[in-house]
Structure formats: structure tokens, C-alpha cells
N, C-alpha and C positions, 0 to 999 in steps of 0.2 A: 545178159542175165543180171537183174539188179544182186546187189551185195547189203548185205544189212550186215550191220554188228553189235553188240551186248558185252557191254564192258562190266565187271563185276566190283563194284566198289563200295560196298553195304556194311563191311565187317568194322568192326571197332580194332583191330591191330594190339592185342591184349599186352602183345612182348614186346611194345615201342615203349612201354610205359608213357604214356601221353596222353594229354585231353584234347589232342588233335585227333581226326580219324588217319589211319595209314594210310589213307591213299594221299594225301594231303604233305607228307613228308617229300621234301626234297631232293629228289639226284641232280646233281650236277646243275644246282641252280633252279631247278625246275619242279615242281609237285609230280611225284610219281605218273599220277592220272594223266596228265599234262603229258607227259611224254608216249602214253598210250593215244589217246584221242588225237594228239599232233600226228601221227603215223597213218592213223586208218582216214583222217583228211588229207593227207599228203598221196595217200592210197586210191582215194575219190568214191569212197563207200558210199552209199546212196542214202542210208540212215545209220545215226550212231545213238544205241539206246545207253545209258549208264543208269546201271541201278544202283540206289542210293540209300543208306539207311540210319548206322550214328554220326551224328553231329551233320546230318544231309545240309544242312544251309551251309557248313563250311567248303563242303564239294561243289556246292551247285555255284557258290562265290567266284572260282578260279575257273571253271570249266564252261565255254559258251559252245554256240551253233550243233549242241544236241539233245535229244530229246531225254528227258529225266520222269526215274519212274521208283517210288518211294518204294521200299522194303521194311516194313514196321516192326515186322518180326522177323528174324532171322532164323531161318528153317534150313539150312543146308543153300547149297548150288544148286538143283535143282529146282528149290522153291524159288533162290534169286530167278532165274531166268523165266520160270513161270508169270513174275510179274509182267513180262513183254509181252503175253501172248493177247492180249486187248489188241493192240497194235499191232504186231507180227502175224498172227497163229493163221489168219488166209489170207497172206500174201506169197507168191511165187519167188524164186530166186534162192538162195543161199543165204545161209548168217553163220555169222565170226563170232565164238563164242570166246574170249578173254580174261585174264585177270588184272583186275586196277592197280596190282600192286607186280607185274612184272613191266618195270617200263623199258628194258632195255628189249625190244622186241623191234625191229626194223620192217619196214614201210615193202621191202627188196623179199624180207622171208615168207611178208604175208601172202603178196605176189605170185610166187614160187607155190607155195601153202595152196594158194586157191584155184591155182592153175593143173595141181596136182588133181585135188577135189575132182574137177570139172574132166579133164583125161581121162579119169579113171569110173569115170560118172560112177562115184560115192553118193550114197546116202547120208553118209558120216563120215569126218577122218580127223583123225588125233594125232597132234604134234607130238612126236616123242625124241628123245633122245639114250642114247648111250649112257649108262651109267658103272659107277663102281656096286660091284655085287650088294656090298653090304651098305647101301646107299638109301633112306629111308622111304623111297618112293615108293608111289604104284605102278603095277608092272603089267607091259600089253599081253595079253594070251593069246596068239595065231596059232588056227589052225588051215592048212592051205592058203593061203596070203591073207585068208576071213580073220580080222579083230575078233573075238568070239569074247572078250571081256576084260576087266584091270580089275585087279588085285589088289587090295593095300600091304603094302609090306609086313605086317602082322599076320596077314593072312594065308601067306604063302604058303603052300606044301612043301614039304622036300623036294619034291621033282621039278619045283619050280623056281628054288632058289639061286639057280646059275643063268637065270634072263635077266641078262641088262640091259634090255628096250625098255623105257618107263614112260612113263604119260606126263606132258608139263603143263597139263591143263587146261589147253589152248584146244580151240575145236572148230572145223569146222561142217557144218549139217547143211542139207537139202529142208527149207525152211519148214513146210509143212510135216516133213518123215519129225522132223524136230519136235513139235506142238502136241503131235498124235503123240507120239512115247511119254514125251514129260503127261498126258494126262492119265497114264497108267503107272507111273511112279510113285511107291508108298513109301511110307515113314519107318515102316518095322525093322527094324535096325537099335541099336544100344543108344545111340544118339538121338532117338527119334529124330530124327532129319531128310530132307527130301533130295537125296544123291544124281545131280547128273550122270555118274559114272552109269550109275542105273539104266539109262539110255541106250547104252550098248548090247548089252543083255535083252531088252525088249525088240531093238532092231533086229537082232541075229532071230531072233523069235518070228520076227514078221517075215522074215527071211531077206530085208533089207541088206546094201552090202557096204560093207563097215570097213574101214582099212586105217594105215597108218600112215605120217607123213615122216619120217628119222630126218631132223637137222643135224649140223655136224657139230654145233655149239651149246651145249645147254645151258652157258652163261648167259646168253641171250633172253631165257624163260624164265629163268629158274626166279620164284618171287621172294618176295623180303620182307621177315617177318620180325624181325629185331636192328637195332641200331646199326650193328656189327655189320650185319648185310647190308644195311644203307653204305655206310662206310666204302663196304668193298664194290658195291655196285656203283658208285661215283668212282671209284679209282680204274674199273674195267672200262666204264663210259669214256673216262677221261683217255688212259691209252686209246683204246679206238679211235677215237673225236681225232686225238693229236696225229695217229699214224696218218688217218686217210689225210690231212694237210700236211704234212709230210710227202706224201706220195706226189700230192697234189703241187709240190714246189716252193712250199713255207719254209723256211727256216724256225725251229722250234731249239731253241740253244741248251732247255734243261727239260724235256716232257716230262719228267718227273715234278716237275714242280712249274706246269701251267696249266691253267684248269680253263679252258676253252666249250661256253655251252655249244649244247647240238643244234640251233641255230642259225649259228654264228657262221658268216663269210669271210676267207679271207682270198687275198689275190696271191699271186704268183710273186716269187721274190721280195715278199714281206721279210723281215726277220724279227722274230717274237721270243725277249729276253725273257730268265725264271723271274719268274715270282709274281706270273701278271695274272687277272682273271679277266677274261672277257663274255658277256651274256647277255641272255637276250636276242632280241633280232638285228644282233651289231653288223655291219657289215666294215670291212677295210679292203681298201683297193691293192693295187700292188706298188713295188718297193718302198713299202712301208719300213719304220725302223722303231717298233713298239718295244719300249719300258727302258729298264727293266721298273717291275712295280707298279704297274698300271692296274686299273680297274675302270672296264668300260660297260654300261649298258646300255643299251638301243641306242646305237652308235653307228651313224653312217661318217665312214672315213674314206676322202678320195685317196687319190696316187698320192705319191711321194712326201708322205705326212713325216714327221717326226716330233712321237713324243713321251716322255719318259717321268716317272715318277708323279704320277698327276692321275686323279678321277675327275670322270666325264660319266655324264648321261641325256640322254635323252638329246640329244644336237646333231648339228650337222658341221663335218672339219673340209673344208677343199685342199686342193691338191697346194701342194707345197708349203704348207703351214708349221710350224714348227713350237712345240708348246713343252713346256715346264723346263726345270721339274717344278713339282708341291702344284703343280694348278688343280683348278676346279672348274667343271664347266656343268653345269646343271639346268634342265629345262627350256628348251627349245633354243638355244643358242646357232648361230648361224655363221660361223667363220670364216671370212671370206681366202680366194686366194693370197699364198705367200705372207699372210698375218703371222704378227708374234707373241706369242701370249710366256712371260717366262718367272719366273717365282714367284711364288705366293702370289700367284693370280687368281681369282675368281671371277666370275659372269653367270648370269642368270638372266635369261630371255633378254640375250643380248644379241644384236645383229650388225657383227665387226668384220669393217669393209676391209677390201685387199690392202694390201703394203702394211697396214694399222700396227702398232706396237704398243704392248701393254710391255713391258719388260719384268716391272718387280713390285711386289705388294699396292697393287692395284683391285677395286672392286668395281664393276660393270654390270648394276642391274638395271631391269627397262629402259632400257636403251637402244636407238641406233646411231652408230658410230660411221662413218663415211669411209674415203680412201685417205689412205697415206695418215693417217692422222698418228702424232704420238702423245703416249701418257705418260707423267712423270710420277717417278716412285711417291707412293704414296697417296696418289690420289684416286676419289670415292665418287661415285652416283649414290647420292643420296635421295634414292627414290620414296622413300616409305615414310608417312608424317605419323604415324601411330592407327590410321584409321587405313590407305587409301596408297596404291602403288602408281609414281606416276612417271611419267616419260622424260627423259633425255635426249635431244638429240644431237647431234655433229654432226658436223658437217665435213667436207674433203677439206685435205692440209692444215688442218688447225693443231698447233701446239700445245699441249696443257703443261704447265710448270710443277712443279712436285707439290705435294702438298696441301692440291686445291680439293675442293667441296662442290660436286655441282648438283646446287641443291632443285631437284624436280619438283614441278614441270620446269623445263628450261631449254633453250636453244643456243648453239652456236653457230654461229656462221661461217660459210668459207674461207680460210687464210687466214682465221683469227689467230690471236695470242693471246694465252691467259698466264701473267705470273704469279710465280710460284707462291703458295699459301696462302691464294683466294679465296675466298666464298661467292660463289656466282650464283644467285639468284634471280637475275633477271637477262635478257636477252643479251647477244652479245653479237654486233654488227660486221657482216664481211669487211676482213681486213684489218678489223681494230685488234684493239692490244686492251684486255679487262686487266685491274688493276683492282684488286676489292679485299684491302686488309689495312691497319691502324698504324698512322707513320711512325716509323721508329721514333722512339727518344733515348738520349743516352743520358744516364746522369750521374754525374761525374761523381768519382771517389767513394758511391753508393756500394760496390761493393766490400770494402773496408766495414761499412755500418751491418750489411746485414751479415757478416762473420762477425761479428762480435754478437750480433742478438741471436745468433745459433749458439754461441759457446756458454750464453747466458743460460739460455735455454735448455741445454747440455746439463749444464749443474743443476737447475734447479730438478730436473726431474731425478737426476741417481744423484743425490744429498742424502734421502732418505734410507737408502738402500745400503747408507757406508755405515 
């Protein structure tokens, strides 16, 4: 049976105070929405609608491979989902009805959630959960396992105030029973607004059969309507993320203080010091020995890496490489086997062969670097003329001395030598030894002369000042 889904993400978020839309806010490295629509593709949904409304181009920016349907005015939930029904309202199957602003919602519940649906051949069925009595939610009304309707917490009777089943606003409908109801859902209400809740009450009407689904977590649903809630819903995401790699055979030395995206891979017998953050689609292999103090994004790391105090992005580390601390690696870099890259290092769309050694305040951009080659502290790829990024290359075994300039475009060659506090701006031939700086001169007893023209200098300027 196809699955469609309708993610709700139209509202402007009043209590974020912000000129971003909610949905657009961050958990755990990630835009709320982002972690809803990653789920229902990880789930294999057939179509994923997001409705969209203030500041829609800032949603529609971050959020790909689903279909987007404008909300101009914002009428209620039921008016949002009305907007699908162009597309949805006759086609067969089931839809997932969501909110953009519960991201911690898992791929595993929905599963579960739909499989219930389908069992139970529902027309309808609402995710609820267990609540504290005086918990401000809407609350399920059964009668004989029939939903018969929810309640907003305002509304409740007395005979009704000791159910703590409540609705998390999550749903899922028999598509077309869906389409027909919402076209009989009016506005007359305090809010003039058009209430999906309303749905329920119409189904039990048609004599459709309406039921519930009780999760055992409502931190999973429950959405986020203030900063506060972001806060605590990245720190809920965060344990979660950490326990399951924990379970999974990570070493995690402080989980209070490593913030690992939902993403993120790691291997078996990693050990991951505090204070690192990793995101994105990073992946790391096993016995790894990250940070402490790392920050990694889209990071692919083989085995047995080691590296500590240093941000990376966007590259690739093989197996046995060993970097920092203070480095930097940014934009497609490519590091080959057993390479050393160790303080104040940088690279950028740099492609540094096995054995290679950058050791200490070195910069490597556009560049490829061969095997075995080393660099001495202090030396640059000077790729950029003001206008135009150009290439470097090395070659295997070549030595660079401290201090040198290699100013791109430029080659070395295999088994060269370059000493120390060069400027190499032009080729430089297998085997040889570059040699490109001003011969010393020494001149005698010169420094006697310029100590006195400092002390001269000394007086004349605080003369004025005594």
C-alpha cells in the first residue's frame, strides 16, 4: 500500500522570537524539519508533502526531494493539510500526517505507527501518549476502544479530568476517509480556524473506525515551541545519539559533554574524548582515538586514525593517519595512508599522499602532494594570486626545508630538495636540490652602528614627553 506523508511547517513560531520560521531552528546541528523529512526517507514514504507558509523560501532552502505546497494564510491544521488535497485527495493508500516542529520522531515509531494503522484496518489513528494529569494537552475520549474525539485541556469536564491518554498530533488516515472529512470541517470555533482534531468527530459520524496508537515516550513528539524546548530537545537527542553508540561499542569518555549528530557513523572501539562535536554525514571507522576537542563535519575517517584538537570538514582521513592538535582540514582534502599532519596545520583541497609529513605550521592548498614527502615548519602553497587558485604539485620523496614559498602553479619532482627559505616559482627537476633566496652577507661591526641609531632614535621621540 503506498504511504504519503504531510509535514506541517507553515507557522511562524511566535515564542522563538526570531525572523527565522521554527521549523528552520536547529536540534542537534540540524533544522528541526530536517530531522522530520530525514526519518519518513529513511522510512521509504512514497511521497513527502511540506506545507509551507512564513518565510517559505527559508524552508524550501534547506529541505530537498519533496513536494512543497504554500500556505498563504494560516487557518488552523486542518486548513494546512487541505492544502494537499490537489495532489492527495484521489489517491489510494494511507498518509502520515506530522508536525515540522517535533523532530525527535524516529524512523523505528513510524514503522510501528503504520503497521498498527494497517492491523487494525483504521480509518484513522492518533499517536498519543501518557501524560501528567495537569499536563496542558488534548486528551483521547474512548469509548469501547472507538476514539469518539480530543478534547483541548480547557475543555474538559470534570469526569474527564483524570485521562492521561493525550493526542501528540501525529496521525495517521486511510487517505481518501482523510479528504472527505477535512471537506466537511468548519471554522466556527473562537479562533475561526479549520481543526484537524475536527476529523475525528466527522469519522465516528460516518461511522468510520478511529483508534489510538500509546507510545511509551512522549519526548519523542512532543514539539518545540520556545528556545527552552530547543535547548532540552538537543540535550534528549544528544543522550539518545550517545547511548545507542555506547551500546554499539564506542567509547564516549564524558556523554555529557559530546554532541554527536543523528547522522553520524562511528565504528567499534572508537574512543571519543569530552568536548568533541561531530555532524553531518561524518562517518569514522573503528579504533579510532578522537579529540579531545574536535569538531568534525562530513567527515569520512578510516580505521585506526588519531586525532585530537583540530577541525576538519568536508575530507577524506585513511587508516592510520594521525593529525593535530590546532589542524585544519577544509574542503575536499584527501589524506592518504599513515600521513602526519601535526600543529598548526592547514590544507584545503589538498591531496596528501601516504607516509607525507606536515608536522608544524604548515599551509597546503591546491595541491597534490605524493608519498613519503616532508614539510618543514613553516612552509606555504602559495596558491592564490589575487584573482585565480592554482595548483601545486609533488611529487614522492621530495624534502621541502623550512621556510619555503611554493608559489603556484608549480612542480616538483621526484627526490628533489628544496632549502630552507626558498621561493620556488618555477619547476624543479627530479633529484635536484632548489636553492632560490639572496646570499648572505655579513657586515662587520654593523651591529654596534644600528644600536646606537635605535638609542638615538629612543631620545628623540620621549624628549618631548620629559
Amino acid at each position: 500500500m503506498k504511504v504519503y506523508a504531510i509535514v506541517l511547517a507553515a507557522g511562524k513560531g511566535t515564542r522563538m522570537k526570531s525572523d527565522k520560521p521554527k521549523v528552520v531552528h536547529e536540534v542537534l546541528y540540524k533544522p528541526m524539519i530536517n530531522h522530520v523529512v530525514d526519518e519518513l526517507k529513511a522510512l521509504g514514504v512514497d511521497e513527502t508533502i511540506v506545507i509551507v507558509g512564513h518565510e517559505a523560501d527559508q524552508v524550501k532552502a534547506i529541505v530537498d526531494d519533496v513536494t512543497f505546497v504554500d500556505q498563504t494564510e494560516q487557518l488552523g491544521t486542518g486548513h494546512a493539510v487541505l492544502q494537499a488535497k490537489d495532489i492527495l485527495a484521489n489517491r489510494d493508500g494511507m498518509t502520515l500526517v506530522l508536525c515540522g516542529d517535533a523532530p525527535l520522531i524516529r524512523k523505528e515509531t513510524l514503522k510501528e505507527f503504520i503497521a498498527y494503522h494497517q492491523e487494525h484496518h483504521n480509518q484513522a489513528t492518533i499517536m498519543s501518549a501518557d501524560c501528567d494529569p495537569s499536563t496542558h494537552y488534548g486528551r483521547i475520549i474512548k469509548e469501547n476502544d472507538q476514539v469518539t474525539g480530543i478534547v483541548e485541556f480547557k475543555d474538559l469536564l470534570e469526569s474527564q479530568k483524570d485521562i492521561t491518554e493525550m493526542n501528540t498530533g501525529e496521525y495517521c488516515f486511510d487517505n481518501k476517509a482523510l479528504f472527505e472529512a477535512l471537506s466537511q470541517v468548519t471554522n466556527d470555533n473562537a479562533q475561526n480556524e479549520y481543526y484537524l482534531t475536527d476529523v475525528i468527530g466527522i469519522m465516528n459520524h460516518q461511522g468510520l473506525k478511529v483508534d489510538a496508537y500509546k507510545i511509551d515516550d512522549f519526548d519523542e513528539v512532543g514539539g518545540i515551541n520556545d528556545r527552552v524546548a530547543l535547548a532540552q530537545s538537543t540535550q534528549f537527542l544528544r543522550d539518545r545519539i550517545n547511548r545507542e553508540h555506547l551500546l554499539n561499542g564506542v567509547t564516549i569518555v564524558d556523554p555529557s559533554n559530546t554532541y554527536i549528530g543523528r547522522d553520524v557513523v562511528i565504528g567499534h572501539d572508537t574512543i571519543i574524548e569530552p568536548g568533541c562535536i561531530i555532524k553531518g554525514k561524518t562517518v569514522i571507522g573503528s579504533h579510532c582515538h578522537i579529540g579531545p576537542y574536535c569538531e568534525f563535519t562530513n567527515m569520512e575517517i578510516k580505521d585506526n586514525v588519531e586525532i585530537k584538537f583540530s577541525v576538519l570538514s568536508d575530507s577524506i582521513i585513511e587508516s592510520g593517519v594521525d593529525i593535530g592538535p590546532y589542524a585544519r582540514l577544509r574542503t575536499n582534502c584527501h589524506i592518504h595512508e599513515n600521513a602526519h599532519l601535526g600543529n598548526f596545520v592547514e590544507m584545503k583541497k589538498a591531496d596528501f599522499g601516504a607516509g607525507s609529513k606536515a608536522s608544524h605550521l604548515t599551509y597546503v592548498g591546491d595541491a597534490q602532494v605524493g608519498q613519503d614527502v616532508n614539510f618543514g615548519c613553516g612552509t606555504i602553497t602559495s596558491n592564490y594570486d589575487g584573482k585565480n587558485k592554482s595548483l601545486t604539485k609533488i611529487e614522492d620523496n621530495v624534502f621541502i626545508g623550512c621556510n619555503t614559498n611554493l608559489v603556484a602553479p608549480v612542480t616538483v619532482r621526484k627526490n628533489a630538495y628544496i632549502a630552507a627559505g626558498s621561493t620556488i616559482t618555477k619547476e624543479v627537476d627530479e633529484d635536484a636540490m632548489a636553492i632560490a633566496r639572496a646570499r648572505q652577507e655579513n657586515k662587520q661591526g654593523y651591529s654596534k652602528i644600528l644600536k646606537e641609531i635605535r638609542e638615538k632614535e629612543y631620545e628623540r621621540r620621549n624628549k618631548n614627553k620629559k
